[in-house]
DOBA-338121 format. One record per atom (N, C-alpha, C): x negated, y, z negated. Coordinates in steps of 0.001 Angstrom, whole numbers, padded with zeros to 6 digits, always signed. Each point is the difference from the previous one (the first is absolute). Layout:
REM residues N
XYZ;...
REM end
This chain:
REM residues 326
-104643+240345-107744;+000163+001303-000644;-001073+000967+000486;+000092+001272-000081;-000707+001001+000860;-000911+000099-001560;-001133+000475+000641;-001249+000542-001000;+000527+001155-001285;+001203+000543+000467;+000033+001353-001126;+001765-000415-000480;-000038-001001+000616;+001967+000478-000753;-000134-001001-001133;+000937+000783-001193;-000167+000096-001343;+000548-001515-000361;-000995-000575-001012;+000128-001254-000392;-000335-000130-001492;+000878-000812-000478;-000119-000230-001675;-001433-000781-000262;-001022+000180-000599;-001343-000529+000299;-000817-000315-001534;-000154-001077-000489;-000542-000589-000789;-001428-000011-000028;-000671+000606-000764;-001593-000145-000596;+000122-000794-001331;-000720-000858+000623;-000594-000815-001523;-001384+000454-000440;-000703+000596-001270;-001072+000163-000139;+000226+001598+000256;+000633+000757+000430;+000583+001285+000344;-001262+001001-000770;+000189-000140-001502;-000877+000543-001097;-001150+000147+000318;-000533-001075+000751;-001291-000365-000030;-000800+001172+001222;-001713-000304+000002;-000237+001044+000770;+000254+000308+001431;+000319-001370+001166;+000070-000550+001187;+001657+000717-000033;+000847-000723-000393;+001573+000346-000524;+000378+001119-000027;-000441+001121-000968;+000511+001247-000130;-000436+000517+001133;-000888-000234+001060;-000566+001067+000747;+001170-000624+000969;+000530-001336+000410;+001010-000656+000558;+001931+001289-000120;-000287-000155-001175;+000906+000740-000558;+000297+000847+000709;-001107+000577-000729;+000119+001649+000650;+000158+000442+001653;-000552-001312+000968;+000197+000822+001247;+001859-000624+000375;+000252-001042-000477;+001563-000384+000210;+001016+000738-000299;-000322+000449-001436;+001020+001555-000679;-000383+000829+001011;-001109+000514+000461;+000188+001323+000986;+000881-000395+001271;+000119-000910+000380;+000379-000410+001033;+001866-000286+000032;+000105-000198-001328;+001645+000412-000294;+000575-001194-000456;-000774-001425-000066;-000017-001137-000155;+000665-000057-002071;+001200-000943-000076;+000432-000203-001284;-001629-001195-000557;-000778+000411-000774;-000820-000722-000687;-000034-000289-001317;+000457-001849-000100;-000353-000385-001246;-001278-000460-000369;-000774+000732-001083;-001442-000167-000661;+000180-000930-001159;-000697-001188+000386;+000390-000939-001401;-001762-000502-000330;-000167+000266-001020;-001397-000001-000808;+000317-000298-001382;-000820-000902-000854;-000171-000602-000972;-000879+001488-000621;-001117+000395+000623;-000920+000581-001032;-001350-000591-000082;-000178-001418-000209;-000990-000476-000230;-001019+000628+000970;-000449+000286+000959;-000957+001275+000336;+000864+001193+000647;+000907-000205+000329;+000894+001127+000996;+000119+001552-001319;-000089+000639+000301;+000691+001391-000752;+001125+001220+000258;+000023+000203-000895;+001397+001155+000272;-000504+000885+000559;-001031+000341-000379;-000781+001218+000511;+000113+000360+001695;-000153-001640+000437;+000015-000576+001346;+000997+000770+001016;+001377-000201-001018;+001350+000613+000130;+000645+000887-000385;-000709+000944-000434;+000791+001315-001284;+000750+000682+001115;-000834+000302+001126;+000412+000964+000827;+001171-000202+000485;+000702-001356+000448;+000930-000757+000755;+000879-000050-001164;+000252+000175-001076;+001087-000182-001118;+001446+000996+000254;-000490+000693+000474;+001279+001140+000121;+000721-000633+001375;-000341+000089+000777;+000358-000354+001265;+001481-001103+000176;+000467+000392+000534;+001519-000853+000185;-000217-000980+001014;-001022-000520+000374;+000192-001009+001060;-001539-000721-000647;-000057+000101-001045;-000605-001101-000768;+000045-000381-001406;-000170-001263-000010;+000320-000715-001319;-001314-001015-000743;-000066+000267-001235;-001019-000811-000474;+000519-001422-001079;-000557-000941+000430;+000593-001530-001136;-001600+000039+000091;+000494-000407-001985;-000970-000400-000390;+000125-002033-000139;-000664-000363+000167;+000561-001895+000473;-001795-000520+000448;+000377-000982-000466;-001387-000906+000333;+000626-001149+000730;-000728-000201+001685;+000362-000277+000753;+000050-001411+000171;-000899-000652-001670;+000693-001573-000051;+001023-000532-000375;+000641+000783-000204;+001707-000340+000180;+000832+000882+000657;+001044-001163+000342;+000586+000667+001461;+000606+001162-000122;+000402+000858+000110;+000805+000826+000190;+001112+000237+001593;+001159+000603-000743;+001085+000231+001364;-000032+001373+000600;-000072+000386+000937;+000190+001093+000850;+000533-000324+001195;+000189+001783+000770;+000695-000283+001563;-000772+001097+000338;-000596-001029+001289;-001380+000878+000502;+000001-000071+001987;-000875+000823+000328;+000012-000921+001210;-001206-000019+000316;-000922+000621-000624;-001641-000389+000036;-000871-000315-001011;-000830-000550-000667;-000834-000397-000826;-001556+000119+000316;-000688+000962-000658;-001655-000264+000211;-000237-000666-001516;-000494-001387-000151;-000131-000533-000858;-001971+000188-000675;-000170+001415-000546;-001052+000212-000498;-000265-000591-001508;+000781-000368-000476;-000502-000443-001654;-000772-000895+000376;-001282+000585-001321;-001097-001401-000514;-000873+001378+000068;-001002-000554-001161;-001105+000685-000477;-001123+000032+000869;-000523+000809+000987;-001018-000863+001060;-001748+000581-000261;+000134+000313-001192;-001920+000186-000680;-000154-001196-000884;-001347-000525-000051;-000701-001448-000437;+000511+000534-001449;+000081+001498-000848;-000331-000034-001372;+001477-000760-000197;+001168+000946+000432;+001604-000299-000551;+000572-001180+000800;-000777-000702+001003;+000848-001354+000414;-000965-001003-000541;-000903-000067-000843;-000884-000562-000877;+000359-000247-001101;+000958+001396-000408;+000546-000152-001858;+000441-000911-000142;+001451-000163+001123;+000760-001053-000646;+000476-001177+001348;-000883-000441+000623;-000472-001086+000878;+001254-000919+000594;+000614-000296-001246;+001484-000753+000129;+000792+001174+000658;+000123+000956-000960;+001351+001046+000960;-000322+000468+001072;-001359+000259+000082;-000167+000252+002146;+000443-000557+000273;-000320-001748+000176;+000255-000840+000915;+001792-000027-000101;+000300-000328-001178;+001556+000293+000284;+000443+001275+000566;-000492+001210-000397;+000907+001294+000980;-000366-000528+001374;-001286-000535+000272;-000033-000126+001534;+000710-001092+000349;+000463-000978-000667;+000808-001253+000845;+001528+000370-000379;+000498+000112-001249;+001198+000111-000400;+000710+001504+000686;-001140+001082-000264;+000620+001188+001047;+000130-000088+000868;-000669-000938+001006;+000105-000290+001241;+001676-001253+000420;+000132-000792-001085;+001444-000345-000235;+000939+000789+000005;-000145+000841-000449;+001274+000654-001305;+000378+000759+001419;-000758+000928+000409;-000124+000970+001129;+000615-000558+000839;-000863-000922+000835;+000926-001030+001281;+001312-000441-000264;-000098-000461-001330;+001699-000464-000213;+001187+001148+000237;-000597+001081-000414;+000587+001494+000287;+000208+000197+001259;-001123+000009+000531;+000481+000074+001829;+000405-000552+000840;+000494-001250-000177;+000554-000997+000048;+001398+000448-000066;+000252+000063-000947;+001533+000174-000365;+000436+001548+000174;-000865+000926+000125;+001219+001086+000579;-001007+000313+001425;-000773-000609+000739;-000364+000191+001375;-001061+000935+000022;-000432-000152-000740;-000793+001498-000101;-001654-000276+000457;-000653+000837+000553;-001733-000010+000540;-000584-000110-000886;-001210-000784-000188;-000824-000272-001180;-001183+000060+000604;-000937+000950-000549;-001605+000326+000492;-000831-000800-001779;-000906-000632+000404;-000438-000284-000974;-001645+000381+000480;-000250+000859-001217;-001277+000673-000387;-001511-001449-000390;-000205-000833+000872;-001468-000803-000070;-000576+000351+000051;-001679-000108-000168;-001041+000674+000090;-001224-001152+000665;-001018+000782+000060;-001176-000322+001137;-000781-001075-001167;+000458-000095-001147;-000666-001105-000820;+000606-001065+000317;+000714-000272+000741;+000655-001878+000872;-001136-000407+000241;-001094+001001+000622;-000949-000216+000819;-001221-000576-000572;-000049+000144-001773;-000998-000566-000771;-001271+001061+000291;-000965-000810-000171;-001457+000139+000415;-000347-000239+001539;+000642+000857+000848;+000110-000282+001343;-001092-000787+000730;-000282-000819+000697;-000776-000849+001028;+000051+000470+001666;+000787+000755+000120;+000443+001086+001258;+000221+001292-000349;-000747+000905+000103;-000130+001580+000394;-000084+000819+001458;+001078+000693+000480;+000925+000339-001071;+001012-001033-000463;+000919+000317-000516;+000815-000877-000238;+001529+000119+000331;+000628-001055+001396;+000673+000225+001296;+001308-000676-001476;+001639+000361+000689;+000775-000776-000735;+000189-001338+000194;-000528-000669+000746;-000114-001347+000480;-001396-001194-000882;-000888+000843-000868;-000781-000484-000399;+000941-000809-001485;-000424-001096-000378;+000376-000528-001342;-000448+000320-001635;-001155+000557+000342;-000512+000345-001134;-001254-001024-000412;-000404+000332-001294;-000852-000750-000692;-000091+000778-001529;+001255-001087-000717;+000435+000346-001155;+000037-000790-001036;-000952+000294-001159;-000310-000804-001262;+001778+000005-000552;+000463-001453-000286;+001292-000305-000519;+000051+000318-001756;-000906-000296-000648;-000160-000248-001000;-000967+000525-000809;-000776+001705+000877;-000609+001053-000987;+001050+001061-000249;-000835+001035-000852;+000901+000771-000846;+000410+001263+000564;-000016+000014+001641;+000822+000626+000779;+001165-000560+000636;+000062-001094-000236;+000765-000919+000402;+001421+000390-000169;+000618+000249-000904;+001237+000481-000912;+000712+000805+001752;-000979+000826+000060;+000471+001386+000823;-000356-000931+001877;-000871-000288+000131;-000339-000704+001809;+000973-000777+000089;+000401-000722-000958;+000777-001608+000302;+001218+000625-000515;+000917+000976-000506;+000919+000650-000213;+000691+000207+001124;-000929+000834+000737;+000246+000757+001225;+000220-001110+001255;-001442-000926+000030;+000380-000758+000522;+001664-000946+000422;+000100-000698-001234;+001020-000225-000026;+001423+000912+000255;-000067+001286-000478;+001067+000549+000415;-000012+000487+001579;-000549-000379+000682;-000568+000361+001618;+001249-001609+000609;-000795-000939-001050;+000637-001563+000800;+001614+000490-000243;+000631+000180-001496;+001317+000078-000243;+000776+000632+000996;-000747+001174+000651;+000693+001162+000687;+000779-000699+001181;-001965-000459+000565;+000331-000729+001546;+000999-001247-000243;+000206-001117-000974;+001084-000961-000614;+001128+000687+000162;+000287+001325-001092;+001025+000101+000135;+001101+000819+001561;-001626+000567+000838;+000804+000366+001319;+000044-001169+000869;-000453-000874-000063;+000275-001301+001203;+001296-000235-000541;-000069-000705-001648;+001164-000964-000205;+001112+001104-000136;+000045+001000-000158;+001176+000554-000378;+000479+001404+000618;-001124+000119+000862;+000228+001308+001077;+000106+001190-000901;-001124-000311-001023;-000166+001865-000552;-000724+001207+000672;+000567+000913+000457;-001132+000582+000602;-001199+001303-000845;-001066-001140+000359;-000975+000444-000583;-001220+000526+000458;-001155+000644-000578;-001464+000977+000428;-000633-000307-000858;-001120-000749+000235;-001332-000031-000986;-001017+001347+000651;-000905+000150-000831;-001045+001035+000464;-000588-000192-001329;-001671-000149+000125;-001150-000192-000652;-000680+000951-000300;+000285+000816-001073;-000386+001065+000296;-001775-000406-000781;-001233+001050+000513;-001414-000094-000578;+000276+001766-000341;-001569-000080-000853;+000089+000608-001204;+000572+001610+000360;+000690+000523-000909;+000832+001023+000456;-000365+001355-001578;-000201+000785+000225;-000548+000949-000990;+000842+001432+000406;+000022+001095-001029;+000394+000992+000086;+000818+000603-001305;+000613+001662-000136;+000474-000055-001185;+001428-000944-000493;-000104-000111-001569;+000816-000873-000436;-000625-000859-000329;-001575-000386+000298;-000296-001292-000254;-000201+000171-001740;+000482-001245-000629;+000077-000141-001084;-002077+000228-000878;-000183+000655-000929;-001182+000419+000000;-000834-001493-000890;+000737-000989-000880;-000925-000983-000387;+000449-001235+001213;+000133-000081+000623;+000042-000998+001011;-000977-000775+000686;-000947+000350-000241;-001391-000868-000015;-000602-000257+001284;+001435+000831+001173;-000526-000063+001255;-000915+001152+000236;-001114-000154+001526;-001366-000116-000348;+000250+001955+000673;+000677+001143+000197;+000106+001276+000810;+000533+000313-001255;+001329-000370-001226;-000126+000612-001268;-001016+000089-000404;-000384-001149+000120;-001035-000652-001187;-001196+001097-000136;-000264+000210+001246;-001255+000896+000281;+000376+001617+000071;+001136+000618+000233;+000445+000911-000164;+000351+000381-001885;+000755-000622-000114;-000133-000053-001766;-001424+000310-000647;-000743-000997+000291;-001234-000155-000880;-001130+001504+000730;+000144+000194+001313;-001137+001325+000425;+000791+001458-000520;+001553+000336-000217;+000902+001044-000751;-000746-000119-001253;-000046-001437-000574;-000367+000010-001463;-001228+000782-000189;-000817-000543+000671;-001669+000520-000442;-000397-001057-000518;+001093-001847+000412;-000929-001086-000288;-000761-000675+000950;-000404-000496-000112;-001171-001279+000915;+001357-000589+001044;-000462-000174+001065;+000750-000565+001085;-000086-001238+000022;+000757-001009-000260;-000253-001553-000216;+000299-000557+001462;-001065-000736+000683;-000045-000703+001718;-000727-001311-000510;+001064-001249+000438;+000045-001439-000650;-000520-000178+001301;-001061-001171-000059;-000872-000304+000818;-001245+001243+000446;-000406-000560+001151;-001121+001148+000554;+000755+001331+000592;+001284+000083+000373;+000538+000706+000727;+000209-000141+001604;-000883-001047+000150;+000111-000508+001443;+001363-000259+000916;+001030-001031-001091;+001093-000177+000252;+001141+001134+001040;+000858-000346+000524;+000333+001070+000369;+002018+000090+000186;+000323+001101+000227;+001242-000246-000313;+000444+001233+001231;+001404+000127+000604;+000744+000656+000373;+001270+001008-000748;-000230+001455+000382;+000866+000429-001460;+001063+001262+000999;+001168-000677-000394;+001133+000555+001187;+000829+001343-001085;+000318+001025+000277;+000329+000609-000622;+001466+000193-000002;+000662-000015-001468;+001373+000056+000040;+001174+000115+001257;-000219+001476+000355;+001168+000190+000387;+000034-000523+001697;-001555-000317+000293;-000071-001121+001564;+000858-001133-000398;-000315-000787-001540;+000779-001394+000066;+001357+000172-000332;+000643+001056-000199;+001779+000133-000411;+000598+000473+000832;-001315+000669+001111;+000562-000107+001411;+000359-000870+000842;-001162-001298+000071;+000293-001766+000522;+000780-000502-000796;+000462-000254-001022;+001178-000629-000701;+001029+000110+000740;+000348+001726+000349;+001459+000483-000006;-000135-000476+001402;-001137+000131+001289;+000036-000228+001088;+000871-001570-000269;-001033-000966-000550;-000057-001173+000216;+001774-000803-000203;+000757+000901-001254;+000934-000210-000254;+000990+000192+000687;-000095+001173+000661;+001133+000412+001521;-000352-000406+000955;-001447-001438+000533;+000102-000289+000744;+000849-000965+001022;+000042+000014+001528;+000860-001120+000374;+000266-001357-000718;+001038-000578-000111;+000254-001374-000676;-000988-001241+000626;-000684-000063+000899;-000731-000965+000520;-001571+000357-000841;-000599+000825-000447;-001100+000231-000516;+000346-000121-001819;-000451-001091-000567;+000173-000282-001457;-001136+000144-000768;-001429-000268+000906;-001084-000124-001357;-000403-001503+000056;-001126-000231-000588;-000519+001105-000766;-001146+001132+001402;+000115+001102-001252;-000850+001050+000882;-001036+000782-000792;-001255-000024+000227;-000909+000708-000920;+000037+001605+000262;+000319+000771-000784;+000042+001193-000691;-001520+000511-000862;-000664+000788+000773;-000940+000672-000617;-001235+000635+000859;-001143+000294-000306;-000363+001070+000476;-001446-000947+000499;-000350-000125+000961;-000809-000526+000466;-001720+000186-000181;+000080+001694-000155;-001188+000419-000567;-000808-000551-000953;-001235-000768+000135;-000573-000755-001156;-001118+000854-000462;+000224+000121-001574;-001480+000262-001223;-000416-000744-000687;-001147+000006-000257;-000564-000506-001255;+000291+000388-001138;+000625-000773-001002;+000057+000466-001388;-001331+001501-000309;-001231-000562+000053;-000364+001345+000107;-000112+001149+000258;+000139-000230+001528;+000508+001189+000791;+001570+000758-000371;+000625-000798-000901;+001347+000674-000420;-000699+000665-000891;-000614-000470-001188;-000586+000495-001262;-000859+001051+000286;-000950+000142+000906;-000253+001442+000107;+000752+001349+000574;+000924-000697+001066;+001105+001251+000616;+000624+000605-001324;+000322-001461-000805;+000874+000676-001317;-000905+001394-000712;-001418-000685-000157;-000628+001237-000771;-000196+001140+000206;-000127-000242+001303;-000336+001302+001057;+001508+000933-000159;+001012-000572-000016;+001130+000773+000387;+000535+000779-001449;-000424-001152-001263;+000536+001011-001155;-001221+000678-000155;-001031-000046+000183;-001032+001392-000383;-001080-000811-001585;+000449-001633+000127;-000121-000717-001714;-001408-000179+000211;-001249-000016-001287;-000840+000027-000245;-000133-001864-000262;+001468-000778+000240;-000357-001147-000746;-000940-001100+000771;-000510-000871-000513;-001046-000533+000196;+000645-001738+000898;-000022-000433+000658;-000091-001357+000383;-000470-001546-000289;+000822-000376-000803;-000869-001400-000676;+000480-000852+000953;-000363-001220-000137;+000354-001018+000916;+000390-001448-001872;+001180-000755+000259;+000399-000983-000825;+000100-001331+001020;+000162-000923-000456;+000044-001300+000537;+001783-000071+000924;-000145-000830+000813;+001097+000236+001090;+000711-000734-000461;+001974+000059-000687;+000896-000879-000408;+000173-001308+000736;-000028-001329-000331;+000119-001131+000731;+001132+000324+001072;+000260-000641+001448;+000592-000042+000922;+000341+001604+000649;-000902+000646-000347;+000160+001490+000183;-000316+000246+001391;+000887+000335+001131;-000501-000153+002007;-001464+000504-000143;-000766-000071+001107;-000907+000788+000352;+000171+000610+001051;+001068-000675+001305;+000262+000916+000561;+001564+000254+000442;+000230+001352+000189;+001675-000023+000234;+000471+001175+000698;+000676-000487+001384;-000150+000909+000894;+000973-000897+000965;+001175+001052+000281;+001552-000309+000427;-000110-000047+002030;-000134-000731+000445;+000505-000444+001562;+001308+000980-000003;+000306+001499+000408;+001428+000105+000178;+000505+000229+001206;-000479-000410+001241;-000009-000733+001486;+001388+000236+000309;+000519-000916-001090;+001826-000338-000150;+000988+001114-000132;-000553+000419-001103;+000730+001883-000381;+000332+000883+001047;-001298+000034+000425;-000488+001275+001281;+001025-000757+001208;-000238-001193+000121;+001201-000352+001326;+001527+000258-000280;-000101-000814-000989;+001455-000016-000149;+001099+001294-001087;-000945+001017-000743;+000638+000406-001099;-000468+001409+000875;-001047+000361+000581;-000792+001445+000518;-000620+000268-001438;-000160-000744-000471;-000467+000422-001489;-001339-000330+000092;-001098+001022-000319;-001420+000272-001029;-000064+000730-000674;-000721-000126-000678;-000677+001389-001610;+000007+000925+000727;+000506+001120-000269;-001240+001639+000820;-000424+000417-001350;+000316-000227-001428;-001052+000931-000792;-001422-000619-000721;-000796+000517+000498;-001647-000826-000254;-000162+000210-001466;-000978-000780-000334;-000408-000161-001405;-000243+001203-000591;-001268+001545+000358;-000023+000918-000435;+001190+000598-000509;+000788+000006+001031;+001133+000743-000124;+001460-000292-001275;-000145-001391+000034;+000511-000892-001040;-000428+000038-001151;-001693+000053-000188;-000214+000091-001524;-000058+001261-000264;+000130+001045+000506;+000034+001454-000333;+001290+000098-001026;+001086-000743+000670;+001145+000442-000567;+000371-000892-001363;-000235-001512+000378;-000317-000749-001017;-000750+000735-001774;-001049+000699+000721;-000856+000993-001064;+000322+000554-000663;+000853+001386+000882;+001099+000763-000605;+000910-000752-000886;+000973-000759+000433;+000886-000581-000683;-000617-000296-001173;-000583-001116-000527;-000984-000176-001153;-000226+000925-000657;-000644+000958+000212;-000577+001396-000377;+000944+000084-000831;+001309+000773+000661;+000541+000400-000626;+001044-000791-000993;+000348-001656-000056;+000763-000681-000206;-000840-000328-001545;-001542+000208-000270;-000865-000315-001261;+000169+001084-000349;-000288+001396+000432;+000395+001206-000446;+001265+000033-001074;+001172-000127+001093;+001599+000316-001075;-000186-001519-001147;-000735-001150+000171;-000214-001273-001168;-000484+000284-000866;-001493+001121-000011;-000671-000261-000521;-000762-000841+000170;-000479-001003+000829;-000701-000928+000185;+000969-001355+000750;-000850-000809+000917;+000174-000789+000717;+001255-001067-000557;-000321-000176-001508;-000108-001051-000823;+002068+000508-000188;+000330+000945+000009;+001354+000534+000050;+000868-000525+000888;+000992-000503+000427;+000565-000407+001002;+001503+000225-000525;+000895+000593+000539;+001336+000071-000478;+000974-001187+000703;+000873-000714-000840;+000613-000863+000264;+001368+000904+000725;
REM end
């Protein structure tokens, strides 16, 4: 199929913040899109704009049970992917990530349809190789309390590749690392809200550990650009493929750009670092650039500027952070 001719196209997780921005570039593009979101972090808000529109549709459905459609593509984004909301309820991660990863395949399976499934750079654990190439295995605690969400993913990575050997589904993994921008949900506990929230507030900036640690932070609309690449790519290229922005900071060095950029008087504490929490994480995308022409072009400044804005004004119309419309 050619890159632009119009296809019936399934988002799972649609609601959510990764999803709606998914959304939105497929509807411009003329693409029939079904948005199927539970809620549990995804919002309407996500989607208000896309409601009118005749070439999209919203189900509300939780993706551990199966549901029927006729599709011919699938980006399988459901699952909660911040430590606070795939922490709540430990059992239902791990099931949206194994059973969605069923339910889905069984779907594409039976009406032929492309299935991209949304993994992430936590396969990779507490990495032992930096950067980190798609060929590395990881180094991943089975049985701490990130576990729910690494070994989720994990496993739905094995199902995919299972179900394209034994049954010729055709499928795309891509790993995506940490991905920020507007939409991001504001209590999510990930560490560019986290610090954007709290320096808007006029509270103390909370940095777990010394700040030493360091992380890679890819901005939205670079990674919904590699998805869509990765998904229209030739049938011989499946995945997995790391997705994200190569540029590495220090937790600190994020925490002061943040301050610097809202103008916040707030102050910098340092708290103890969550067990199995990376220290370092930083995407090999070697693979992308060959095979997809895909890298980031928008740099971090430029990313949290807008990130800022968004916030700004998203606590503004709340009233406060603590507001979130379902």
């Amino acid at each position: 199929m050619k890159f632009h001719e119009t296809r019936r196209i399934l988002v799972t997780g649609g609601a959510g913040f990764l999803g709606s921005h998914l959304c939105d570039r497929l509807v411009a593009q003329g693409h029939d899109v079904l948005c199927l979101d539970n809620f549990f972090t995804g919002s309407r808000r996500n989607i208000a704009h896309l409601l009118g529109r005749p070439n999209f549709e919203l189900i509300r459905h939780d993706l551990v049970q199966p549901i029927l459609l006729e599709v011919d593509q699938i980006y399988n984004l459901a699952c909660p992917a911040s430590p606070i909301h795939y922490q709540h309820n430990p059992v239902k991660t791990i099931k949206t990530s194994v059973m969605g990863a069923i339910n889905m395949l069984g779907l594409a399976k039976r009406v032929h349809a492309r299935i991209l499934q949304a993994s992430t750079s936590e396969v990779y654990g507490d990495p032992l190789v930096h950067p980190q190439p798609e060929d590395y295995w990881g180094n991943v605690n089975t049985t701490g309390p990130r576990s729910c969400y690494d070994e989720g993913k994990r496993c739905a990575e094995t199902l995919f590749f299972d179900y394209h050997r034994q049954n010729g589904v055709d499928i795309r993994v891509v790993r995506i690392f940490n991905t920020y921008g507007p939409r991001m949900h504001p209590n999510d506990g990930r560490v560019v809200s986290n610090f954007i929230v709290q320096a808007l507030s006029g509270r103390d900036i909370t940095v777990f550990g010394d700040g030493s640690q360091s992380r890679s932070f890819c901005f939205v609309d670079d990674l919904i650009e590699g998805l869509m690449r990765m998904m229209n790519a030739p049938p011989d290229f499946i995945g997995p493929l790391n997705l994200g922005n190569p540029d590495e900071f220090t937790i600190l060095q994020l925490a002061r750009k943040v301050v610097d950029l809202t103008g916040s008087s707030s102050r910098i504490n340092f708290d103890p670092l969550p067990q199995d929490d990376p220290l370092r994480r930083r995407p090999d995308i070697r693979l992308a650039r060959e095979r997809l022409g895909w890298q980031p072009t928008v740099d971090l400044d430029s990313g949290l500027k807008q990130t800022v804005a968004y916030f700004r004004e998203s606590m503004a119309s709340n009233s406060g952070a603590g507001a979130v419309e379902k």
